[in-house]
C-alpha positions in Angstrom: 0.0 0.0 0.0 2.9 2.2 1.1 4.5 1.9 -2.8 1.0 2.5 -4.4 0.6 5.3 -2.1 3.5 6.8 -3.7 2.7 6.5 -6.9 0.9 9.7 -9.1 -1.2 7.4 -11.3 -1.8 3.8 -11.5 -3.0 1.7 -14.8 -4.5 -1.6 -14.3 -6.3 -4.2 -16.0 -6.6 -5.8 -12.6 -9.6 -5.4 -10.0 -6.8 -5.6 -6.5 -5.1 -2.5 -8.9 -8.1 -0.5 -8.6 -8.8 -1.1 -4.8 -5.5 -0.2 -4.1 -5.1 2.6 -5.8 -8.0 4.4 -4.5 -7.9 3.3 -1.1 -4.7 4.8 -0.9 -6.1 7.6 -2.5 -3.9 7.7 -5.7 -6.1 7.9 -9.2 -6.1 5.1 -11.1 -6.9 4.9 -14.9 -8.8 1.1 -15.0 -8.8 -1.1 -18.5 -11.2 -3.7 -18.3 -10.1 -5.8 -20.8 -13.3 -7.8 -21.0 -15.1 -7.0 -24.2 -18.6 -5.3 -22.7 -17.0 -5.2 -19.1 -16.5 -7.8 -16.4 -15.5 -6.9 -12.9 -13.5 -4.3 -13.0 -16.3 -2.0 -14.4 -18.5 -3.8 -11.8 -16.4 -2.4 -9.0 -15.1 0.7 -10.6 -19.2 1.5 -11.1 -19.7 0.2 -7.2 -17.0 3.2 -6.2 -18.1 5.6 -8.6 -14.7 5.9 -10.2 -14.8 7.5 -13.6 -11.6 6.8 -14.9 -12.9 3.4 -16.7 -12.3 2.4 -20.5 -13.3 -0.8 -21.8 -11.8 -3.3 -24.3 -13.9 -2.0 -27.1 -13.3 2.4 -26.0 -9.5 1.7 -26.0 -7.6 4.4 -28.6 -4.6 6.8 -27.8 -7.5 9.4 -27.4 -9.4 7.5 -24.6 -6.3 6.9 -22.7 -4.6 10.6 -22.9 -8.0 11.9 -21.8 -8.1 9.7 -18.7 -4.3 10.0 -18.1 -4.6 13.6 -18.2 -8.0 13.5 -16.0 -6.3 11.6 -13.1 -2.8 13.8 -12.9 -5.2 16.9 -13.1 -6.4 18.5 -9.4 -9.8 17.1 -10.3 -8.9 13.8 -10.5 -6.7 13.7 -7.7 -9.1 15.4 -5.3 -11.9 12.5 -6.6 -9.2 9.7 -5.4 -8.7 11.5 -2.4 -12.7 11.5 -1.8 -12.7 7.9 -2.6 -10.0 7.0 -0.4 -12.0 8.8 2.8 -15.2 7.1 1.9 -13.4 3.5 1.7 -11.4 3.9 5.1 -15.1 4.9 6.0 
């Protein structure tokens, strides 16, 4: 958690990537690379995290727009938000 904490932006394909990124309230940009979503988007849609492409949204647009979403103070402050409301 301490590493992840550290980090300015994770990218995962992995459900235990998103989780840990926003509980240690670092934004995370989350690929589900099921075609038409699997449980990645289940749980990014659980934690209202917006930073979510799927298989079939993937380009070099999609991706700058989320990578620049998630260093930007918006989407830092919404992984901080998370981050409170998962430690509860």
């Amino acid at each position: 958690m301490a590493l992840v904490g550290g980090f300015d932006l994770v990218l995962t394909t992995r459900l235990h990537g998103l989780v840990l990124a926003l509980r240690t309230g670092t934004p995370v940009l989350a690929v589900d690379p099921v075609r038409g979503g699997a449980k990645l988007s289940a749980q990014a849609g659980a934690l209202r995290w917006p930073a979510l492409l799927g298989a079939e949204q993937l380009s070099h647009a999609s991706l700058d727009r989320w990578w620049t979403w998630c260093l930007s103070t918006d989407g830092t402050a919404a992984a901080a938000r998370r981050a409170d409301v998962m430690r509860g």
